[in-house]
N, C-alpha and C positions, 0 to 999 in steps of 0.2 A: 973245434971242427973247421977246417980250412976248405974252403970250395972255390976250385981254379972253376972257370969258364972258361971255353973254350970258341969264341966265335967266329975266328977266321975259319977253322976247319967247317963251320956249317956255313959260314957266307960263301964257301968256292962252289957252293950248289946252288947260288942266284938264279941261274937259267931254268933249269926245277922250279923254284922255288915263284918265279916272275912266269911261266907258264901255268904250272898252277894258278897262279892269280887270275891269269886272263881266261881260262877254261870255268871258273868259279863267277868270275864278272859273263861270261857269256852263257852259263845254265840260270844268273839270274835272270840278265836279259831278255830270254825268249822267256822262260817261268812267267814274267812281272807280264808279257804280253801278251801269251794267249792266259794268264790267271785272272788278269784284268776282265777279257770279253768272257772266258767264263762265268766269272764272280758275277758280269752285271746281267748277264742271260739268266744267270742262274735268280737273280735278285728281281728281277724282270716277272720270272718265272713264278715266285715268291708270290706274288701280288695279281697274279693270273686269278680269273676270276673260274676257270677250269679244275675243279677239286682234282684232279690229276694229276696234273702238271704241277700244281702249287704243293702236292699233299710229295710229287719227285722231285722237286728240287726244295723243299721241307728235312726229306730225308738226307738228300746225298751231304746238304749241312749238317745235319746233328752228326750222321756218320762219320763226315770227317773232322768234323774239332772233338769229335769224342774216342780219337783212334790216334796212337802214336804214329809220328809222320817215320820211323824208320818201320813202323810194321804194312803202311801205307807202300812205302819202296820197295818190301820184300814182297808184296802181295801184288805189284805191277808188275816187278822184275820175275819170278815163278809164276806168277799166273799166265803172260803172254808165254814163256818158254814153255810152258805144259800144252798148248793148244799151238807150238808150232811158228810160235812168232820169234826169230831169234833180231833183236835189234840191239846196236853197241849200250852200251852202259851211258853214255854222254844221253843219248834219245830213250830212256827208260827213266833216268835221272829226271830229263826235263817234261817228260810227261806225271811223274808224282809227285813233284813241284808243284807242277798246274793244278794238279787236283789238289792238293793239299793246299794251297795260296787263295783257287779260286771258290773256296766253301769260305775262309775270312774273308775275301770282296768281296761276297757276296752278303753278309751281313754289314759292311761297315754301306755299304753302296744301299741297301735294304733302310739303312735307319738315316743317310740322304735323301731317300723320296721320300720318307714319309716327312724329312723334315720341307716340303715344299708345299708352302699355303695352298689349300683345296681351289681358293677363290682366284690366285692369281691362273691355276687353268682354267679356271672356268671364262676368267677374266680373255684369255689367248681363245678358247671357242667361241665368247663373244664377238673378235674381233676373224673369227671367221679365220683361221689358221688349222689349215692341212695337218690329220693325227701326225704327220713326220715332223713340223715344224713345232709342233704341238710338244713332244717330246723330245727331240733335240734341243733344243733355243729355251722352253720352257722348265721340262723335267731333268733330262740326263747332264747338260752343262753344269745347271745352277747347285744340281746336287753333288756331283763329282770337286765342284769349288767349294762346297759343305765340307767335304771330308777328305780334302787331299792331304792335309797332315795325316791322319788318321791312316792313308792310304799309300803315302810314302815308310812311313813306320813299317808298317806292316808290310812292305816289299822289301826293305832294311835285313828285316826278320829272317827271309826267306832266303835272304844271301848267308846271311851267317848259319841257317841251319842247313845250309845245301853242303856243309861236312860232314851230313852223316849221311852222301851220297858217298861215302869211300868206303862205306858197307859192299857196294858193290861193283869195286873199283873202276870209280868216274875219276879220272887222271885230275881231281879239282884239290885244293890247297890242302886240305888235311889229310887227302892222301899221298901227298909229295911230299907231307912232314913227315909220317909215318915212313916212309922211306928212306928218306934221309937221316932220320935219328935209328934208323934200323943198320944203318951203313956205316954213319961216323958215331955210336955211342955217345951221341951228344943229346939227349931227350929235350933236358932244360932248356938249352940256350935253342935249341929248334922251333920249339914252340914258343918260346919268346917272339923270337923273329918270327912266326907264324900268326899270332897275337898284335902283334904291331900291322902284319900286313891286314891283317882282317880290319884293325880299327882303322887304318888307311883308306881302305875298300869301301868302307862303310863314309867315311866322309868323301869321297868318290862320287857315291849312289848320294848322297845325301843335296849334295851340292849341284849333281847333276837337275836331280828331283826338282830343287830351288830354281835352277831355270827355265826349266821346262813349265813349272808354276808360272813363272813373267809373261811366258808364249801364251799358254792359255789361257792367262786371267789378266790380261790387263787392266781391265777394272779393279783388281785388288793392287796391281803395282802403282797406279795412280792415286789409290787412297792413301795405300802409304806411305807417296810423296809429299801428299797433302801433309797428312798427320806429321 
């Protein structure tokens, strides 16, 4: 059994193909950013000493890591169009992103505070430090530098599954494969090349992530100068 490939006829859709990319790099973008201040409100929320509060955002977690994130997009994309909300596919995509991204930050962000000694705040209200200072400098830094591998992962995640935003055609990379192998008969060699760009993408985010890490933690890039 003889199998030609055929790649030049799917490389002459580069431009497709290199847009898609950057529509996929930009739903993770805003995702990773408001999923972030979600997750840690939400996590924030968690630890509320307001049975309420803790008991709503308790829930809106289990409901979302216990629900497929494509029934999550159908259920944001039909639910806003039934009450009248009509908004593009790109702003439907990245609002159940966020919800779906920011119920995982909020657990990975949730098991950072509690990794921060009781004592060293008590230590910070000893020393007479304002609840804002108290909890920036104290709680939220030291425990976001707890779990920012854990926390890039998991934004990683969230690029690679924003392909099954072509459910509900977000112009983002798997849905410009789908097109293109729908055009030129090439399935294989499309999704190769669509496979390559995703792993591309992903060391992209990844490497990005790693510097962004040096900015905010320079305590840890001097350790492991040291070391």
């Amino acid at each position: 059994m003889n199998i030609e490939l055929d790649f030049p006829a799917v490389l002459e859709r580069w431009p497709s193909f290199l847009s898609g990319a950057v529509l996929t790099l930009e739903l993770a973008l805003f995702a990773t950013v408001f999923g972030a201040l979600l997750g840690t409100l939400a996590a924030v929320g968690r630890g509320a000493h307001r049975a309420l509060i803790a008991g709503a955002c308790k829930a809106y977690v289990e409901a979302i890591r216990n629900t497929p994130l494509l029934v999550q997009i159908f259920l944001v994309y039909f639910g806003l169009a039934s009450v009248g909300l009509k908004l593009s596919a790109f702003t439907v995509a990245v609002a159940a992103l966020t919800i779906n991204v920011g119920a995982y930050t909020a657990e990975i962000m949730r098991a950072g505070f509690e990794a921060i000694p009781r004592g060293q705040i008590e230590a910070a209200e000893g020393l007479a430090l304002s609840r804002f200072q108290i909890y920036w400098h104290i709680i939220l830094l030291p425990a976001v530098e707890r779990v920012y591998p854990a926390l890039t992962s998991q934004f990683v995640l969230l690029m690679l599954a924003s392909s099954i935003c072509s459910q509900i055609s977000a112009e983002e990379l798997t849905a410009v494969a789908n097109y293109v192998q729908s055009d030129t008969y090439r399935a294989f060699e499309t999704y190769i090349i669509v496979a390559v760009l995703y792993i591309l993408l992903s060391l992209v985010m990844r490497a990005g992530f790693w510097c962004l890490g040096l900015v905010l933690f320079p305590r840890r890039r001097r350790l492991g100068t040291a070391l």
